[in-house]
C-alpha positions as CSV (number, residue, x, y, z in Angstrom):
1,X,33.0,-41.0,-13.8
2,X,31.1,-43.3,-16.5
3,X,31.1,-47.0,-16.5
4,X,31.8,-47.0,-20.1
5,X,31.5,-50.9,-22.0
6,X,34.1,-53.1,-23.5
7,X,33.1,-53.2,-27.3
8,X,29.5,-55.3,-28.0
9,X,28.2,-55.7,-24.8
10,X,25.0,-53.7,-25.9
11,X,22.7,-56.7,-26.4
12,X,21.2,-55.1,-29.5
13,X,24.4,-54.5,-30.7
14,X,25.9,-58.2,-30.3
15,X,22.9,-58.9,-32.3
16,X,23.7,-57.0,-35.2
17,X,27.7,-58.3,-34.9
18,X,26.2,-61.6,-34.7
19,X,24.3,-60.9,-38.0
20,X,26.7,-59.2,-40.1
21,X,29.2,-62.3,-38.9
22,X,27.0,-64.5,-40.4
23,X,26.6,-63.4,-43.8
24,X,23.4,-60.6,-43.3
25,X,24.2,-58.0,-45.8
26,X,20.8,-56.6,-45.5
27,X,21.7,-56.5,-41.4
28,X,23.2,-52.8,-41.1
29,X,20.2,-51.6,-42.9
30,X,17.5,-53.2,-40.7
31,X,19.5,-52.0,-38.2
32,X,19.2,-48.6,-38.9
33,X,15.8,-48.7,-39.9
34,X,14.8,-49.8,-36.3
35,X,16.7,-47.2,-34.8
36,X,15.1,-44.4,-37.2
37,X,11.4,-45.8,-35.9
38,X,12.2,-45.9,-32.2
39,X,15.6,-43.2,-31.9
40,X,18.5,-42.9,-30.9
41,X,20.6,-43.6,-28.6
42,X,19.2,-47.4,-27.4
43,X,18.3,-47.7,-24.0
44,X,18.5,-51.5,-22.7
45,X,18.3,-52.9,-19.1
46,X,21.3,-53.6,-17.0
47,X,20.0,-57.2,-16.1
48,X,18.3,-57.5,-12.9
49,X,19.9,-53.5,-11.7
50,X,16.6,-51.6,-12.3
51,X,18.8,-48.5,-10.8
52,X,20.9,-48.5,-14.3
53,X,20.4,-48.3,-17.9
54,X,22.5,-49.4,-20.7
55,X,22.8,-46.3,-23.2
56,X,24.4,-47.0,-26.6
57,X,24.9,-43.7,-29.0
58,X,25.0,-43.8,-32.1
59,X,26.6,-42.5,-35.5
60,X,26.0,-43.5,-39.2
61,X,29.3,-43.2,-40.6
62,X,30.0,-42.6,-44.6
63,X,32.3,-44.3,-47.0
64,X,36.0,-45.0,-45.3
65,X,39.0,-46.5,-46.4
66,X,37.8,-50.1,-45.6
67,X,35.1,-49.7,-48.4
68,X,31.6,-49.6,-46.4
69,X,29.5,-47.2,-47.3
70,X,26.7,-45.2,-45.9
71,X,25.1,-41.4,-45.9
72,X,25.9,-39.4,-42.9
73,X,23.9,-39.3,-40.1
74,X,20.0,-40.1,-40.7
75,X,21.1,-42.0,-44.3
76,X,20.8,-38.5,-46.3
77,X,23.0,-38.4,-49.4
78,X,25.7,-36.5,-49.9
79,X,29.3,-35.7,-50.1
80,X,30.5,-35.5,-46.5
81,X,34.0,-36.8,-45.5
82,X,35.2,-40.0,-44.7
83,X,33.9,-40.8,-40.9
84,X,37.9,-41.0,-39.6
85,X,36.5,-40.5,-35.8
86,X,33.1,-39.9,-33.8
87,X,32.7,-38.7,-30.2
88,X,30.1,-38.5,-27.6
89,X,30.0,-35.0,-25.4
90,X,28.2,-35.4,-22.8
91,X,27.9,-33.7,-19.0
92,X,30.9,-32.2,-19.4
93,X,33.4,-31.8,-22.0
94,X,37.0,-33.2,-22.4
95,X,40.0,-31.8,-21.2
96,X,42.8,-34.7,-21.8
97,X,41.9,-38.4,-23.2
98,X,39.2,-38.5,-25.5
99,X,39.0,-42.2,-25.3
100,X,35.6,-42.4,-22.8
101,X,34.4,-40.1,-25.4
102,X,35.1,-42.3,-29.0
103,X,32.5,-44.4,-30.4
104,X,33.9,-47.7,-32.1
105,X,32.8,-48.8,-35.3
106,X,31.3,-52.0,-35.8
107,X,33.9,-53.8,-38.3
108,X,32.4,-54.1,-41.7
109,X,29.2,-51.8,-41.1
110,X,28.8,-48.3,-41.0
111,X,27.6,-48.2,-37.2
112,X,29.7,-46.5,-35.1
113,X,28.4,-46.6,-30.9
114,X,29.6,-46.7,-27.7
115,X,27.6,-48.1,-24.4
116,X,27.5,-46.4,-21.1
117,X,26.4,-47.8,-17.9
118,X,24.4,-45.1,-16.5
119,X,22.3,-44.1,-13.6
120,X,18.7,-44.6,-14.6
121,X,17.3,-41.5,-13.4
122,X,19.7,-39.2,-15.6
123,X,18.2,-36.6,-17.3
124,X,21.1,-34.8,-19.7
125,X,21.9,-33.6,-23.2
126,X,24.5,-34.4,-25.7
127,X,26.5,-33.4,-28.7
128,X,28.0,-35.8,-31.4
129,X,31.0,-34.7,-32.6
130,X,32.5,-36.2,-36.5
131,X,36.1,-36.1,-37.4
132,X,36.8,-34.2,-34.5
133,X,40.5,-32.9,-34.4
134,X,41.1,-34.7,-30.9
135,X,42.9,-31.3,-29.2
136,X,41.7,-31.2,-25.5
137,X,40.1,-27.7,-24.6
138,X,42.3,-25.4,-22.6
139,X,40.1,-23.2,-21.5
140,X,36.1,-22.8,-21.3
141,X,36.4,-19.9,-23.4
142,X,37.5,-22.8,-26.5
143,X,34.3,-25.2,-25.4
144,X,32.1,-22.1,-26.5
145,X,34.0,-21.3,-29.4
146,X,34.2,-25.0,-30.7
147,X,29.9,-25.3,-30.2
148,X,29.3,-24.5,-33.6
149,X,31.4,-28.1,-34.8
150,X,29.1,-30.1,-33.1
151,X,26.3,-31.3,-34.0
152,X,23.2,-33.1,-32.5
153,X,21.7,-36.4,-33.1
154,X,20.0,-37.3,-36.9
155,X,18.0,-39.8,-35.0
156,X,16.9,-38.4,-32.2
157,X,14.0,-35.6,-32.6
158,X,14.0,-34.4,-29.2
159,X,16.4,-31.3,-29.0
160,X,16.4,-27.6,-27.6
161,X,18.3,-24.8,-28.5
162,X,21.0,-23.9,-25.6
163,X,21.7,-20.4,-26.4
164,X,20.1,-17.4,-27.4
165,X,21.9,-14.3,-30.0
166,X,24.1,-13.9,-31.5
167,X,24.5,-18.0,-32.1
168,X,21.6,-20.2,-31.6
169,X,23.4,-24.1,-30.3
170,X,20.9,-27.1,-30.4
171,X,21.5,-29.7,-28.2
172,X,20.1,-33.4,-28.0
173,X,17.9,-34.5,-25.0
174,X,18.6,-37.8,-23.1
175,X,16.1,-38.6,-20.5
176,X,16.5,-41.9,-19.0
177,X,13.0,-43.9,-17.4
178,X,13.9,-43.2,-13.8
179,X,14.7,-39.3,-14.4
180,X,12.4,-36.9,-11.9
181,X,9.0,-35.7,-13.4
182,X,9.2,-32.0,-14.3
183,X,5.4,-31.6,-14.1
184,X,5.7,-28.0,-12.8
185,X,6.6,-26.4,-16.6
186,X,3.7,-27.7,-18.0
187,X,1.0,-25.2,-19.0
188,X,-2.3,-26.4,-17.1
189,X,-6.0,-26.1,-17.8
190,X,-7.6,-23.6,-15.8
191,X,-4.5,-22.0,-14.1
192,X,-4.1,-18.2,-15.1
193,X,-1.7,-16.9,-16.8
194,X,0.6,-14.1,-15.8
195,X,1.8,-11.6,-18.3
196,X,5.1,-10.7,-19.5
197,X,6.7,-7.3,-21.1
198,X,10.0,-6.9,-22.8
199,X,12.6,-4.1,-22.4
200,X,15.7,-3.3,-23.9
201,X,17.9,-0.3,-22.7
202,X,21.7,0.6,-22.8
203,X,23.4,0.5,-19.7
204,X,25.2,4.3,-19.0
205,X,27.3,2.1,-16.2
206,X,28.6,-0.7,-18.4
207,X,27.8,0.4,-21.7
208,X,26.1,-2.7,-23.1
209,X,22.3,-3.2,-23.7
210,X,20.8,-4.8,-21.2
211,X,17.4,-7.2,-21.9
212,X,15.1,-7.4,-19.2
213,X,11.9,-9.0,-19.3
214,X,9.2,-8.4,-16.7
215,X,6.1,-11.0,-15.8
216,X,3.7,-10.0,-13.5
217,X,1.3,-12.6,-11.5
218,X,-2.5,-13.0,-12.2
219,X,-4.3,-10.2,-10.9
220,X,-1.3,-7.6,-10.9
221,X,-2.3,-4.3,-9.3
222,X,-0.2,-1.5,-8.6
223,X,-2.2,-1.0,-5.5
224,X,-2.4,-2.5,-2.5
225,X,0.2,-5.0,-1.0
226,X,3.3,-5.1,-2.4
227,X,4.7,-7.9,-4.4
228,X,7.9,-10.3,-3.5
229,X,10.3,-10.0,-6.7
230,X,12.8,-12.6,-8.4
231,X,15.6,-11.3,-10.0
232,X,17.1,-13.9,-12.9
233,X,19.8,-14.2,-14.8
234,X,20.2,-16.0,-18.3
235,X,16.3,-14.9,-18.4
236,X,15.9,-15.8,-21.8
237,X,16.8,-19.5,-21.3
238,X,14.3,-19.5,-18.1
239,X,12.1,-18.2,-20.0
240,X,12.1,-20.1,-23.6
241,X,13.5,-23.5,-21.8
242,X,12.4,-23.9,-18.6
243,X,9.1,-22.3,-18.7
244,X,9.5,-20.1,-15.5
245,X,6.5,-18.4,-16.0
246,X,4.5,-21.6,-16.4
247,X,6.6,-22.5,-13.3
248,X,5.0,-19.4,-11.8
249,X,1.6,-19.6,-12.9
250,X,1.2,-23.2,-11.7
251,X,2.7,-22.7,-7.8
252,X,0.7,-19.6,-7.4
253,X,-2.2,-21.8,-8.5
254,X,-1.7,-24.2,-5.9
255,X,-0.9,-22.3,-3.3
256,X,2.8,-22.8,-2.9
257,X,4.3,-19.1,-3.4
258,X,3.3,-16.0,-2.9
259,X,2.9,-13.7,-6.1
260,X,6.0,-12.6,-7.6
261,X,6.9,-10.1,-10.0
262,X,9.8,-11.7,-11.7
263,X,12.5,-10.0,-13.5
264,X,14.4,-11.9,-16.2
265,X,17.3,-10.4,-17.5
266,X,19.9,-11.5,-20.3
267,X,22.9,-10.1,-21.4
268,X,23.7,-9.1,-25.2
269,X,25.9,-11.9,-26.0
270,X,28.0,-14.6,-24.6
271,X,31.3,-12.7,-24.3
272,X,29.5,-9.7,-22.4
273,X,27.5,-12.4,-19.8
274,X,31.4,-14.1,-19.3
275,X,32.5,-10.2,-18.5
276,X,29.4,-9.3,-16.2
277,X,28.2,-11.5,-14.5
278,X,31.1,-13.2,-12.7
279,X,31.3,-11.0,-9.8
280,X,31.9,-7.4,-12.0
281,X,31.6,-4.4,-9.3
282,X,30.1,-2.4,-12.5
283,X,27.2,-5.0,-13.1
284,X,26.3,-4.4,-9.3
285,X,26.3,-0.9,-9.4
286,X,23.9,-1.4,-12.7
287,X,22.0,-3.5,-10.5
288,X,21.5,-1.4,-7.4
289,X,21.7,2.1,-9.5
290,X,19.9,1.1,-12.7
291,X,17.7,-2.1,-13.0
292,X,15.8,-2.1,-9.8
293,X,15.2,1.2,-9.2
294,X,13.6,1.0,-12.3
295,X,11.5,-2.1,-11.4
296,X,10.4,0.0,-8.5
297,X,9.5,2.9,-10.5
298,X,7.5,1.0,-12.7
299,X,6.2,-2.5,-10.8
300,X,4.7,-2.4,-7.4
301,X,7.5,-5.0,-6.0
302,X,8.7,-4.8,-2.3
303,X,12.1,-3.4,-0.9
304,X,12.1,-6.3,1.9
305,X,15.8,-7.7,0.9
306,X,14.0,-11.1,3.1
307,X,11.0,-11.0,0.1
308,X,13.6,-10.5,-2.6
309,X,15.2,-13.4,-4.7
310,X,18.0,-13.2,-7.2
311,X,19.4,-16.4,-8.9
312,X,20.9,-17.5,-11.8
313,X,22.6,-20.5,-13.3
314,X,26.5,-21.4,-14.0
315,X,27.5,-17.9,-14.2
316,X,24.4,-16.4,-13.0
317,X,24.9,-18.5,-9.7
318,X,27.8,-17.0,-9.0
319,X,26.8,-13.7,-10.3
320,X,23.3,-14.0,-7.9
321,X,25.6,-15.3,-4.6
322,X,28.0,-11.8,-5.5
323,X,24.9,-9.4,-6.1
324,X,23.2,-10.6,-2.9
325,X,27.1,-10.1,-1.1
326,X,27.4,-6.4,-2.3
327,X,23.8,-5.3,-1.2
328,X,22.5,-8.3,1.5
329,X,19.5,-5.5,2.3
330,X,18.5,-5.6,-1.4
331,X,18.9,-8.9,-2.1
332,X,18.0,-11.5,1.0
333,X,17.7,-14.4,-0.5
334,X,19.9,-16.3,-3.6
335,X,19.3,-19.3,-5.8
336,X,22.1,-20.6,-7.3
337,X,22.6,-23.6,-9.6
338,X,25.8,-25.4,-10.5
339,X,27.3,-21.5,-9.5
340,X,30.8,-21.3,-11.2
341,X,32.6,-20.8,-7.8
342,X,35.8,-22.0,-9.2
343,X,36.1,-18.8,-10.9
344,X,38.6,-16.7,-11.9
345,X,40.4,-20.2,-12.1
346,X,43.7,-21.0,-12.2
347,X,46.3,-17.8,-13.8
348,X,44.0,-14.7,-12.9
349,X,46.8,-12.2,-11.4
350,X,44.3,-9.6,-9.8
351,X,42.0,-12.8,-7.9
352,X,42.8,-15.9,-6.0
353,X,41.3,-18.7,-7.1
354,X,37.7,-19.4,-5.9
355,X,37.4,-15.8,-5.0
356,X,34.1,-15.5,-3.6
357,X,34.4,-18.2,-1.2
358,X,37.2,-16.4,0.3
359,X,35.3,-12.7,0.6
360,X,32.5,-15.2,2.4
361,X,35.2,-16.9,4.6
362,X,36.6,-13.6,5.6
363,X,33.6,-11.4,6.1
364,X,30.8,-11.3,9.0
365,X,27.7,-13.2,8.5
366,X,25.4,-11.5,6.2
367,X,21.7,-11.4,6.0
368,X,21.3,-13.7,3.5
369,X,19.7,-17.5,2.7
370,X,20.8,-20.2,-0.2
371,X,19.3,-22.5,-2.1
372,X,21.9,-23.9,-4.1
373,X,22.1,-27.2,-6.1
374,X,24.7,-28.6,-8.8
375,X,25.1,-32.0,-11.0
376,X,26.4,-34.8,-9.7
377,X,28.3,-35.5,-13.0
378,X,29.7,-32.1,-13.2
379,X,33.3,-32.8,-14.3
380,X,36.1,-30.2,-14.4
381,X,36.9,-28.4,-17.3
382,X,40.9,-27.8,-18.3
383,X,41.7,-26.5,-14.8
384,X,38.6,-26.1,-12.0
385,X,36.5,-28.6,-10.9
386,X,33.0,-27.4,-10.4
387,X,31.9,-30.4,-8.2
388,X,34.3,-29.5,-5.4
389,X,34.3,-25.5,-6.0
390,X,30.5,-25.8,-5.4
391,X,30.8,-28.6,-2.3
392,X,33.4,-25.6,-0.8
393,X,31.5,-22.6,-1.0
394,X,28.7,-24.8,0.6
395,X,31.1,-26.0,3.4
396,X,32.3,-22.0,4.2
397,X,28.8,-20.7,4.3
398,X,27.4,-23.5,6.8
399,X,30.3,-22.6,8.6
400,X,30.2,-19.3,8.9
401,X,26.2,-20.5,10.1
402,X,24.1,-19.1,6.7
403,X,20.7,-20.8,6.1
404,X,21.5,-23.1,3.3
405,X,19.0,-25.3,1.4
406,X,21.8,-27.8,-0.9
407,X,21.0,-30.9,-3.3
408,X,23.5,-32.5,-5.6
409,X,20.7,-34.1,-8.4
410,X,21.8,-36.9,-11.1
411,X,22.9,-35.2,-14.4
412,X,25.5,-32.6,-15.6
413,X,25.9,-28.5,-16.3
414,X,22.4,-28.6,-18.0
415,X,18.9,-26.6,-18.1
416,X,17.1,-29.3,-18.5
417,X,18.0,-30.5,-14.9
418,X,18.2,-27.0,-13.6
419,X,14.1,-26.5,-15.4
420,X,13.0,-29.0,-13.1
421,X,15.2,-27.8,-9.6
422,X,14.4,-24.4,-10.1
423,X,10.7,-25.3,-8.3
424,X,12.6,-26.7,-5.7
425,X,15.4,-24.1,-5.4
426,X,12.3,-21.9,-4.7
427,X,9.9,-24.0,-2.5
428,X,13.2,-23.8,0.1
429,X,12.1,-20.2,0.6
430,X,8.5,-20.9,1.3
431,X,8.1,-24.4,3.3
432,X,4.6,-25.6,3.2
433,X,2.1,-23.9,5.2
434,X,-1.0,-25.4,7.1
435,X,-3.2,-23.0,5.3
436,X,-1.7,-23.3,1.9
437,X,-4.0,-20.1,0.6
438,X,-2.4,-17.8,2.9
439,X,-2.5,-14.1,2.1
440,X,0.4,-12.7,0.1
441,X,3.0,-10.8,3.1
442,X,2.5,-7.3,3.4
């Protein structure tokens, strides 16, 4: 999948062999020093191919066997462990040979790195990984568990947490120059603000609590027109990470959506979103029996299934594609990105593999559009591949003639590409109009 380099062929690197080679004791240090001023990992230019980058990460091993010493990491003293190992996690993570994954160490220093040739408008994140036992994942279930061993980069200061309770996981953030502009989740002067309300209420259908927060537009009433609504899953990542409501705010502003009332709801905890949201008849029924009729009890939101949007990411793709297949008059339209269609995967004894697709395949045509988009370097994990999962359920539904709005962007199973394609996951529902301040649909 990765063009990954033969040992020193990051020019900066051959440098610093070069150096040491020569008799430069103090050469590791000004190395590091350089690196701590302009981070981590080093970005160089593929010679003359503007459309790649060179990307070297990095690791500051401690003392080993061979007698070179260093602190871990940034250069902090301590007493951490020999470095015996170092990977790279990125896009995806391994499910045989680490080897693409293991940085080298430079002989006699206490760099360790490994350079990647990759496309120069990547946007992804990353995880280093020290001493790592080396015993490919066997199911998704053990890449969440084995989150809290990682650990980001020392030298890079750009990070975001990846999670919310009850663990908080930071990831670090690699944007390449050629990665798409995300301008749309930036607050802006003199755009208006919508405002948001947080609820929290145990779910008589599935027993769990159930977080839900609500934003309304600028200039809410509860009289009037009605407003189009967007259902979200994984809310709180929208939210704290992508900025949806800035996302919001700004294309209201500008003309490009109508209002919406937007409904961002999270689950209590990682093992109960794994349960509920992949296709669980209960979570429907909380849908359609508890969640929105209380959004219409309380918000002034349409019942127009064709005005009504429900989307979600990874699990919440799959989850938005399965609500909008159990109730197509509630839900008309779906947003799904990098939807885990592969699920149950391989050994489920109730489902067939890919399960969804098939209830598509086999049903009649529902009332329903998609805008659906996934990482180009998705990779599979232990026993599904996400890339051609996704590229089926795609295929079925153009073939079974739904309205389908698809892109396949540069970058892996990540927010911080799905924080920028969420505007255009949206836009798909409302092309541009001649008369962009066109009043809101009654």
């Amino acid at each position: 999948m990765f063009a990954a380099q033969p040992p020193l062929t990051s020019p900066r690197i051959a440098r610093l062999a070069a150096a040491v080679e020569a008799g430069e004791h103090d050469a590791p240090e000004a190395f590091w020093k350089e690196v701590a001023e302009a981070g981590s990992p080093l970005m160089e230019p593929s010679g003359d191919d503007d459309s790649r980058t060179l990307v070297t990460f990095l690791w500051r091993g401690t003392e080993t066997a061979e007698g070179a010493g260093a602190a871990e990491g940034a250069g902090t003293a301590g007493a951490a462990e020999p470095t015996e190992n170092a990977l790279v996690l990125f896009c995806s993570a391994p499910s045989g040979d680490f080897g693409e994954y293991r940085l080298e160490r430079l002989p006699g220093t206490d760099v360790w790195y490994r350079s990647y040739l990759l496309p120069s408008e990547l946007r992804t994140t990353y995880l280093l990984s020290v001493n790592d036992p080396m015993v490919p994942f066997t199911s998704y279930a053990e890449v969440l568990a084995r989150l809290p061993e990682y650990r980001t980069d020392p030298l890079n200061p750009r990070d975001y947490t990846l999670m919310g309770n009850p663990a908080q996981f930071k990831v670090s953030v690699l944007e390449l120059p050629g990665a798409p502009r995300q301008p749309w989740n930036i607050a802006r002067r003199g755009v208006a603000r919508g405002a948001t309300r947080m609820h929290t209420a145990t779910s008589s259908i599935l027993g769990t609590r159930q977080h839900v927060t609500v934003y309304t537009p600028p200039g809410y009433t509860d009289t009037g027109d009605d407003y189009d609504v967007f259902l979200l899953f994984d809310g709180w990542s929208y939210y704290n990470f992508a900025g949806i409501t800035t996302v919001l705010d700004n294309l209201l502003h500008t003309g490009r959506i109508p209002p919406y009332v937007l409904v961002m709801h999270t689950n209590e905890d990682q093992e109960i979103r794994a349960r509920e949201l992949p296709c669980h008849e209960p979570f429907s029924d909380y849908l359609n029996q508890e969640l929105m009729p209380w959004v219409h009890e309380n918000y002034h939101i349409t019942r127009d299934g064709s005005r009504t949007v429900v989307g979600g990411s990874c699990f919440g793709g799959l989850g938005a594609s399965y609500a909008a297949f159990k109730s197509p008059e509630r839900f008309g339209n779906v947003i799904s990105q990098s939807g885990s269609y592969w699920w149950p995967g391989k050994g489920d004894q109730e489902r067939e593999e890919e399960w969804l697709t098939e209830q598509f395949r086999n049903a009649p045509r529902l009332p329903i559009r998609f805008s659906m988009d996934i990482g180009s370097l998705e990779r599979a994990i232990v026993d599904y591949d996400p890339m051609t999962t996704h590229q089926n359920m795609h295929l079925v539904l153009r073939e079974k003639g739904y309205e389908v709005d698809y892109d396949e962007y540069t970058g892996g199973h990540d927010m911080i590409c799905w924080r920028g394609t969420i505007v255009d996951r949206l836009l798909s529902f409302h092309p541009r109009q001649k008369d962009a301040k066109a009043p809101r649909k009654k």
